[in-house]
DRENTORKOL-3810 file (N, C-alpha, C; in nm, 4 decimals):
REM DRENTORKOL-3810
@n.u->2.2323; n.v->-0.8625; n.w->-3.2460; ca.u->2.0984; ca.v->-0.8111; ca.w->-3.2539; c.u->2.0386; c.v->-0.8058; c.w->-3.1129
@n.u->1.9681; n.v->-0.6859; n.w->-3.1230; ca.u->1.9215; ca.v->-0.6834; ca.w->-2.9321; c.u->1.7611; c.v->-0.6751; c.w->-2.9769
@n.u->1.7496; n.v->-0.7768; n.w->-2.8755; ca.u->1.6008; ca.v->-0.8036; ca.w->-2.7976; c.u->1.5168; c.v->-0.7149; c.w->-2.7391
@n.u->1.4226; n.v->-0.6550; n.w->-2.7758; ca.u->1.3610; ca.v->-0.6004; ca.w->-2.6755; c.u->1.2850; c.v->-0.6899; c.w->-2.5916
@n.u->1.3153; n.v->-0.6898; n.w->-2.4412; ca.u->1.2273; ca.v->-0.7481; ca.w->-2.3475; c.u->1.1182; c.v->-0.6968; c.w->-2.2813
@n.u->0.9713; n.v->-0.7313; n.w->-2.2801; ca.u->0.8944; ca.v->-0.6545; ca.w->-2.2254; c.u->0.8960; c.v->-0.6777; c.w->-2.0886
@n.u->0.8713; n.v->-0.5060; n.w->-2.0458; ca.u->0.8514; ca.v->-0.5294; ca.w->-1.8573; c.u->0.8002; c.v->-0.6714; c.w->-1.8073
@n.u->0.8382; n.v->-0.6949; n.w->-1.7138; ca.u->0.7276; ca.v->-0.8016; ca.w->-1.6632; c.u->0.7005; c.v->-0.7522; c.w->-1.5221
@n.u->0.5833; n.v->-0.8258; n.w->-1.4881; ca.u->0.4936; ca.v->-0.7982; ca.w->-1.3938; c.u->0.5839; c.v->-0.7887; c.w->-1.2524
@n.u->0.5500; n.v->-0.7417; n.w->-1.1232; ca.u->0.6050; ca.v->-0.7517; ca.w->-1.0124; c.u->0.5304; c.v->-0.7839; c.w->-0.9290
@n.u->0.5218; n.v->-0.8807; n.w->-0.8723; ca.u->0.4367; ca.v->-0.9816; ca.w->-0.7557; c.u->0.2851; c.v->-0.9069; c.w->-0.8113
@n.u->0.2716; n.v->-0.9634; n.w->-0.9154; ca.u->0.1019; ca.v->-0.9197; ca.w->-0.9798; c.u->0.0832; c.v->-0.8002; c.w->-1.0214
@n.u->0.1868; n.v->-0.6886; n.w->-0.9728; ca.u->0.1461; ca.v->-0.5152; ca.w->-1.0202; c.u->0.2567; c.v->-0.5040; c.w->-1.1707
@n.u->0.1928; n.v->-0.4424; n.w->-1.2243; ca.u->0.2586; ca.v->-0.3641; ca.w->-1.3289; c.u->0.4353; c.v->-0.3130; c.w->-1.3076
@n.u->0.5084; n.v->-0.2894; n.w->-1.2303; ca.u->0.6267; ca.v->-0.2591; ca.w->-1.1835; c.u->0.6301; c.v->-0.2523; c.w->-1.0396
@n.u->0.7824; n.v->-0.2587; n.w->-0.9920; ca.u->0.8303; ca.v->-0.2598; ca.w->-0.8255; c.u->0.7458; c.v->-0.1081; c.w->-0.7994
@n.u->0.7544; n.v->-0.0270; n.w->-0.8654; ca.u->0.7289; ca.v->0.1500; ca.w->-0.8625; c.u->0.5037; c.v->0.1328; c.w->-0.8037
@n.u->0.4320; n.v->0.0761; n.w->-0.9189; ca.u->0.3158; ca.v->0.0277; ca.w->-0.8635; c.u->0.3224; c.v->-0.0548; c.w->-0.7398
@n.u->0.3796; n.v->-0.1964; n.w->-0.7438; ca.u->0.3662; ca.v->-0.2305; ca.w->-0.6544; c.u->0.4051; c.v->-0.1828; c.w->-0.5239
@n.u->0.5076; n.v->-0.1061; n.w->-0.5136; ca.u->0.5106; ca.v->-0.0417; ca.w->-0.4269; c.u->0.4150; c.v->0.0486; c.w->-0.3733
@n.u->0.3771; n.v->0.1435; n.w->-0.4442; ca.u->0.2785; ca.v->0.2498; ca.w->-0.4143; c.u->0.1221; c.v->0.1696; c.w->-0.3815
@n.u->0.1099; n.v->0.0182; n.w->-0.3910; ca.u->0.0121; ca.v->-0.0466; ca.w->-0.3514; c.u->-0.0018; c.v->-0.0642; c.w->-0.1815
@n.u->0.1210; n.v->-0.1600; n.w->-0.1863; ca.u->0.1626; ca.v->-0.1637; ca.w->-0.0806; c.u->0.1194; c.v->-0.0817; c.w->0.0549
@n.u->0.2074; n.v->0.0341; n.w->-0.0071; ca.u->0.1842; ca.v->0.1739; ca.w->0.0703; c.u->0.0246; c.v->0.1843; c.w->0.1340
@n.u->-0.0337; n.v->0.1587; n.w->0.0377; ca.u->-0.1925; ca.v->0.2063; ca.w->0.0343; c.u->-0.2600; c.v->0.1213; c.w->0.1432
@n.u->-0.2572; n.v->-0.0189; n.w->0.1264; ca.u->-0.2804; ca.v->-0.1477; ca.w->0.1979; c.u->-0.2284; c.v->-0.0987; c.w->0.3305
@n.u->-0.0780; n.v->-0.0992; n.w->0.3316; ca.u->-0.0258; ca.v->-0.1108; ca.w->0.4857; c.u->-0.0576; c.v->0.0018; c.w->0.5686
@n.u->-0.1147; n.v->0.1413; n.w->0.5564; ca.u->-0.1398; ca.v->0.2648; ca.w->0.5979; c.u->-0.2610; c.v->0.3148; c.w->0.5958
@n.u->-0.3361; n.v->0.2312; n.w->0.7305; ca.u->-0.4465; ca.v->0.2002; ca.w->0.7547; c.u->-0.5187; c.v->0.3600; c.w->0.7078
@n.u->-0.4984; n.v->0.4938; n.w->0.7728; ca.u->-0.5660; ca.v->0.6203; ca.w->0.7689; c.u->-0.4875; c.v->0.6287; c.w->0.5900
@n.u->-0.4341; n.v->0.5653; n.w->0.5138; ca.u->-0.3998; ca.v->0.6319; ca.w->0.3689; c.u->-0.4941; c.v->0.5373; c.w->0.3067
@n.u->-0.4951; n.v->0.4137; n.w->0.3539; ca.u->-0.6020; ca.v->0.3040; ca.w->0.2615; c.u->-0.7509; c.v->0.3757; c.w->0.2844
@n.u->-0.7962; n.v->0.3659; n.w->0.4255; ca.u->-0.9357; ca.v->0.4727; ca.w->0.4438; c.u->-0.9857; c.v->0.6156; c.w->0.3721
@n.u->-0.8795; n.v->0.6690; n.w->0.3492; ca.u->-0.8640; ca.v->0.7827; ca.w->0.2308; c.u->-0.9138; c.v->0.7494; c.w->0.0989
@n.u->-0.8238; n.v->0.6362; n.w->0.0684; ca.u->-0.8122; ca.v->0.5946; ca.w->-0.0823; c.u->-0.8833; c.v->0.5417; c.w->-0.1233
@n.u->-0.9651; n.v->0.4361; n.w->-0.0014; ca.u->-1.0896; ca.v->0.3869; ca.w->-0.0543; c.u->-1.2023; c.v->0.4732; c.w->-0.0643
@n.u->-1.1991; n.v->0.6031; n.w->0.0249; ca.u->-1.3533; ca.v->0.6555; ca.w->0.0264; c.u->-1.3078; c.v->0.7656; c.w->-0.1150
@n.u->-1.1889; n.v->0.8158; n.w->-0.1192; ca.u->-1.1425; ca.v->0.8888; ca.w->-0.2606; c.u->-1.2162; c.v->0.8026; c.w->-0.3990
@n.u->-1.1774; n.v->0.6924; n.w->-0.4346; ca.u->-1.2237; ca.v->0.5644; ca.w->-0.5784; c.u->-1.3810; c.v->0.5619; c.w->-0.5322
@n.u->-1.3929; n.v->0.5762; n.w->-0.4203; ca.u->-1.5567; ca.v->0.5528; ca.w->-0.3801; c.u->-1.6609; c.v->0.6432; c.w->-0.4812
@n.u->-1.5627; n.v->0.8148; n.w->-0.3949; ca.u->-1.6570; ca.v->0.8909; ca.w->-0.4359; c.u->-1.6203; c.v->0.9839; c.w->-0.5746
@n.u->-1.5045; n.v->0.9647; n.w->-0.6476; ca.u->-1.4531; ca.v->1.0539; ca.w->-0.7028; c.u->-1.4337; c.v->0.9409; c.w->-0.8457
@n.u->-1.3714; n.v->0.8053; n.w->-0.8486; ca.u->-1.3517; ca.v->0.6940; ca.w->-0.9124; c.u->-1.1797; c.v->0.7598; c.w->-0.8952
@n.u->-1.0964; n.v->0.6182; n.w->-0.9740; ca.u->-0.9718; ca.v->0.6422; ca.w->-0.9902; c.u->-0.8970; c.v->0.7780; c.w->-1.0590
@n.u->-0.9416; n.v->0.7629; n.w->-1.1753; ca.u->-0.8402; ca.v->0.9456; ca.w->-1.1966; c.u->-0.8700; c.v->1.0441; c.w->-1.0966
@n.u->-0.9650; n.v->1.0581; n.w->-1.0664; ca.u->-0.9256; ca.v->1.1465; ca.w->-0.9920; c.u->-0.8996; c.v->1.1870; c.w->-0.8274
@n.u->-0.9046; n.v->1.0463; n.w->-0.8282; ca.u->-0.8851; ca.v->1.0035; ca.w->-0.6769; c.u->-0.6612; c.v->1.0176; c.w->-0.6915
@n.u->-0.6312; n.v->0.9390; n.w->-0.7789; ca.u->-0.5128; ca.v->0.9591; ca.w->-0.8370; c.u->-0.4545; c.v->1.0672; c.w->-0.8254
@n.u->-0.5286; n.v->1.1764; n.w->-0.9001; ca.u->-0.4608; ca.v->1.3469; ca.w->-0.8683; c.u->-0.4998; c.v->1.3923; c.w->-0.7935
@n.u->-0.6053; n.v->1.3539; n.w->-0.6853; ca.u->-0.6024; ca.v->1.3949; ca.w->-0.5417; c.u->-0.4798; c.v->1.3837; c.w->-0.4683
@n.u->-0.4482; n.v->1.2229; n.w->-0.4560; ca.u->-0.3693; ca.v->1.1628; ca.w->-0.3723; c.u->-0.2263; c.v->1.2092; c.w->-0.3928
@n.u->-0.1630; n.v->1.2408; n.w->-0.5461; ca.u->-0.1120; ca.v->1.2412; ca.w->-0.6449; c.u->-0.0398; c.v->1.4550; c.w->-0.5623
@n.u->-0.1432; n.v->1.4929; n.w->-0.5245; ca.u->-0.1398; ca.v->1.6212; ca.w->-0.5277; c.u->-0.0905; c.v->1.6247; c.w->-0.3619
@n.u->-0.1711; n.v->1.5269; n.w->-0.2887; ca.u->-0.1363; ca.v->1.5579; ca.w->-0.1247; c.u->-0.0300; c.v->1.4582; c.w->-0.0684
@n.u->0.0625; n.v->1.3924; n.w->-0.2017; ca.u->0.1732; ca.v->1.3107; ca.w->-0.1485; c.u->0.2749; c.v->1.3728; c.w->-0.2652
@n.u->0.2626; n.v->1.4511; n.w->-0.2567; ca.u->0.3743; ca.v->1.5137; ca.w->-0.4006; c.u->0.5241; c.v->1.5456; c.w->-0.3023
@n.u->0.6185; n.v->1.5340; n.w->-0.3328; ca.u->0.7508; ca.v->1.5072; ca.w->-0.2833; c.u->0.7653; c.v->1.4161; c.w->-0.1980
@n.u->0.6815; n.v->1.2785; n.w->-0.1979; ca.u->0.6920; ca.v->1.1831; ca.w->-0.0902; c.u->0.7313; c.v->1.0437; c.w->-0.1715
@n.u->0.7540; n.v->1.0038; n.w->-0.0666; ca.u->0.7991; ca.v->0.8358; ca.w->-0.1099; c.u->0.7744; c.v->0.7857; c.w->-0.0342
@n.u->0.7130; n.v->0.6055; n.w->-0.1155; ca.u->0.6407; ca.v->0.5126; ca.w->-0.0087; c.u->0.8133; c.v->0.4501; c.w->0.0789
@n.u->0.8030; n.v->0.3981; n.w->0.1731; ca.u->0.8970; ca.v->0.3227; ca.w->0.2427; c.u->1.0129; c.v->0.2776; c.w->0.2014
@n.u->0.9915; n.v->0.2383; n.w->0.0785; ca.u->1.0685; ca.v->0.1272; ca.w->-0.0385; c.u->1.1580; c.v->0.2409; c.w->-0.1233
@n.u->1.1146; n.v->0.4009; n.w->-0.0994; ca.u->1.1867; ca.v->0.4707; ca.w->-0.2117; c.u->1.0801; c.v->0.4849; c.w->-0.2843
@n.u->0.9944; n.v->0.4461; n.w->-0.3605; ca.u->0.8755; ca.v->0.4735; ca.w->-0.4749; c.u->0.8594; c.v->0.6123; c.w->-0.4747
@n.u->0.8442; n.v->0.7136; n.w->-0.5573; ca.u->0.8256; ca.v->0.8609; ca.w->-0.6118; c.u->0.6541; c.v->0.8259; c.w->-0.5940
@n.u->0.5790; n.v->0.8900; n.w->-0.5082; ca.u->0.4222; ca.v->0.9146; ca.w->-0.5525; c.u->0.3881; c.v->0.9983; c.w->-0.6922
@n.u->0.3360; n.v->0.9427; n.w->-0.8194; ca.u->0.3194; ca.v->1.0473; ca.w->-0.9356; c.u->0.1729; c.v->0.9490; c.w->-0.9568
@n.u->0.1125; n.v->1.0661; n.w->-1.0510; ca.u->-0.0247; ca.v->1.0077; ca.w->-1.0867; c.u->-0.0496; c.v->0.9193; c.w->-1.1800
@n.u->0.0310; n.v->0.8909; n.w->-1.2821; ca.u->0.0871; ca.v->0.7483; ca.w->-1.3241; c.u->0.0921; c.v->0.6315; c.w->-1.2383
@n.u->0.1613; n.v->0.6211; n.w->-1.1829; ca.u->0.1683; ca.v->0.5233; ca.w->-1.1392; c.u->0.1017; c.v->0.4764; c.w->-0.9818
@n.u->0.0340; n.v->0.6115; n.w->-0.9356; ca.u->-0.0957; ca.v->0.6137; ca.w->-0.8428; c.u->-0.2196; c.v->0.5247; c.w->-0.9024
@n.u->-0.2362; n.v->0.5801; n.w->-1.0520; ca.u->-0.3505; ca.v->0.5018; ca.w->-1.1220; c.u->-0.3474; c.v->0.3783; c.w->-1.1362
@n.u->-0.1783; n.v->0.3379; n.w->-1.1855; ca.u->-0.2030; ca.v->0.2244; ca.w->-1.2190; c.u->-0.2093; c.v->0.1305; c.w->-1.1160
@n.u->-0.1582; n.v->0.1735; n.w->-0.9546; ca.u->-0.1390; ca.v->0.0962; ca.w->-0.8636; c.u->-0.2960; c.v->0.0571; c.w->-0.7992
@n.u->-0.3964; n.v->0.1830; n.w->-0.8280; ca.u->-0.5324; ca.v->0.1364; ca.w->-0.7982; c.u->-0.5906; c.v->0.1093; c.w->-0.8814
@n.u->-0.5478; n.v->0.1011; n.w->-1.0213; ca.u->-0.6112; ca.v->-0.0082; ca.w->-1.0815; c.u->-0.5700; c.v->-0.2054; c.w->-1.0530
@n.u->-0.4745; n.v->-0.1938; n.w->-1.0188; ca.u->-0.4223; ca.v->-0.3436; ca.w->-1.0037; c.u->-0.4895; c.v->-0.3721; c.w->-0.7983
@n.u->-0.4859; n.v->-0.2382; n.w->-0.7622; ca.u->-0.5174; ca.v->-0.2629; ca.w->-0.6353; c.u->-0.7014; c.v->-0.3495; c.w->-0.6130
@n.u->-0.7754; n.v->-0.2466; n.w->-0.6621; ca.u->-0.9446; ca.v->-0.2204; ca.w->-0.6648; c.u->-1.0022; c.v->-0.3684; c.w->-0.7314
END
């Protein structure tokens, strides 16, 4: 009989994939200044498919895919 195991957390974020894309945000001083005045003035969704839209075929350092999934969820665990 198989187990389902639920995800578990990654150093506090939702997955390596969030935490990564946190990361990103934090360590990239002109992308964090973005991101904060983006949630400032826009709130998260749609700061998400902003960011979501002007990092589309990119990856944070680590490999991480930028998608708006997991943009959201990374500034929600971030904010």
């Amino acid at each position: 009989m198989k187990t389902k195991r639920k995800p578990s957390a990654y150093n506090g974020d939702k997955s390596w994939k969030t935490w990564s894309i946190s990361m990103e945000f934090s360590n990239d001083y002109g992308l964090y200044q973005k991101t904060c005045r983006l949630v400032e003035e826009f709130g998260i969704s749609c700061a998400a498919a902003f960011l979501c839209e002007e990092l589309a075929g990119q990856t944070t350092a680590d490999g991480a895919v930028f998608n708006k999934t997991a943009i959201c969820l990374a500034l929600c665990d971030w904010r």
